[in-house]
C-alpha positions in Angstrom: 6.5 5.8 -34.2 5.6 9.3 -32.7 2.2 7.7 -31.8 3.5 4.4 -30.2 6.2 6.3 -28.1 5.1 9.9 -27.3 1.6 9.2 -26.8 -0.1 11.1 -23.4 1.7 8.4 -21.2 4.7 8.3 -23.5 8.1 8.9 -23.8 8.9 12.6 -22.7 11.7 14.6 -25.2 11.5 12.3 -28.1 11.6 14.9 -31.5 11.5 13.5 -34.9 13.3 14.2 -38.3 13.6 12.9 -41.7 15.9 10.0 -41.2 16.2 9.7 -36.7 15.0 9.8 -33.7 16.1 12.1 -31.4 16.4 12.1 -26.9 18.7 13.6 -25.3 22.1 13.6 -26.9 21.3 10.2 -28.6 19.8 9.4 -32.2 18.4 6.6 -33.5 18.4 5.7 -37.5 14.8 5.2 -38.4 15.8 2.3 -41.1 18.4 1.1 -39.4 18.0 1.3 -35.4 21.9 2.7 -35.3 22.5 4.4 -32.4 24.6 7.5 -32.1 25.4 9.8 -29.7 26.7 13.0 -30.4 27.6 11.7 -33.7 29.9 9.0 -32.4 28.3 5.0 -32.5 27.2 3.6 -29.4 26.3 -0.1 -28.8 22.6 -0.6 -27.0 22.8 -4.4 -25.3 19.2 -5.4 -25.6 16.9 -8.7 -24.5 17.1 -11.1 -26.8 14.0 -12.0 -27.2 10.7 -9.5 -26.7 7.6 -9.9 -27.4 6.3 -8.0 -30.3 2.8 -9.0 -29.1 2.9 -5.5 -27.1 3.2 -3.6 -30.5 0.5 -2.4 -32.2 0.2 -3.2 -36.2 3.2 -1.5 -38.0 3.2 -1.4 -41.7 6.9 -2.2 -41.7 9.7 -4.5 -40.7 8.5 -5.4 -37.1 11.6 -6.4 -36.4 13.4 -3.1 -37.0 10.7 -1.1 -35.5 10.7 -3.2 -32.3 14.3 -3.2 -32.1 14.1 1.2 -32.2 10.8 1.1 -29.7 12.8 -1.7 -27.4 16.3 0.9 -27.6 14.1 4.4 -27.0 12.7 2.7 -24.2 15.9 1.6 -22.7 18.0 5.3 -23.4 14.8 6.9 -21.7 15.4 4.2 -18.7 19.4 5.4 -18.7 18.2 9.5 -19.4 15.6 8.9 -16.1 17.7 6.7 -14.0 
């Protein structure tokens, strides 16, 4: 995950701990893709469909893992915009 998202052209802000990661005030479950923000739930609308052919090989659920890439993506969008 820290290579796909904070690469040299990546996502700036992003930290990582055991279970989340972390921008801004928001956290995202690493096995879930639950959201939080300040401790409190928040609900992400996302596409649905994406394509996964944009991801490099992950060794777990793709699903999951595109669902947390496609919401880091769009909370950096709302922390930039």
């Amino acid at each position: 995950m820290q290579r796909v998202l904070g690469g040299p052209d990546g996502i700036a802000g992003l930290s990582f701990d055991a279970r989340h990661l972390r921008l801004g005030p928001y956290a995202i479950h690493l096995a879930t893709a639950r959201v939080t923000q300040r401790g409190q739930p928040v609900e992400i609308d996302l596409p649905a469909t994406r394509n996964l052919g944009d991801l490099p090989w992950l060794p777990y659920d793709e699903m999951l893992l595109d669902s947390i890439i496609a919401t880091t993506r769009e909370l950096a969008r709302r922390l930039n915009a």
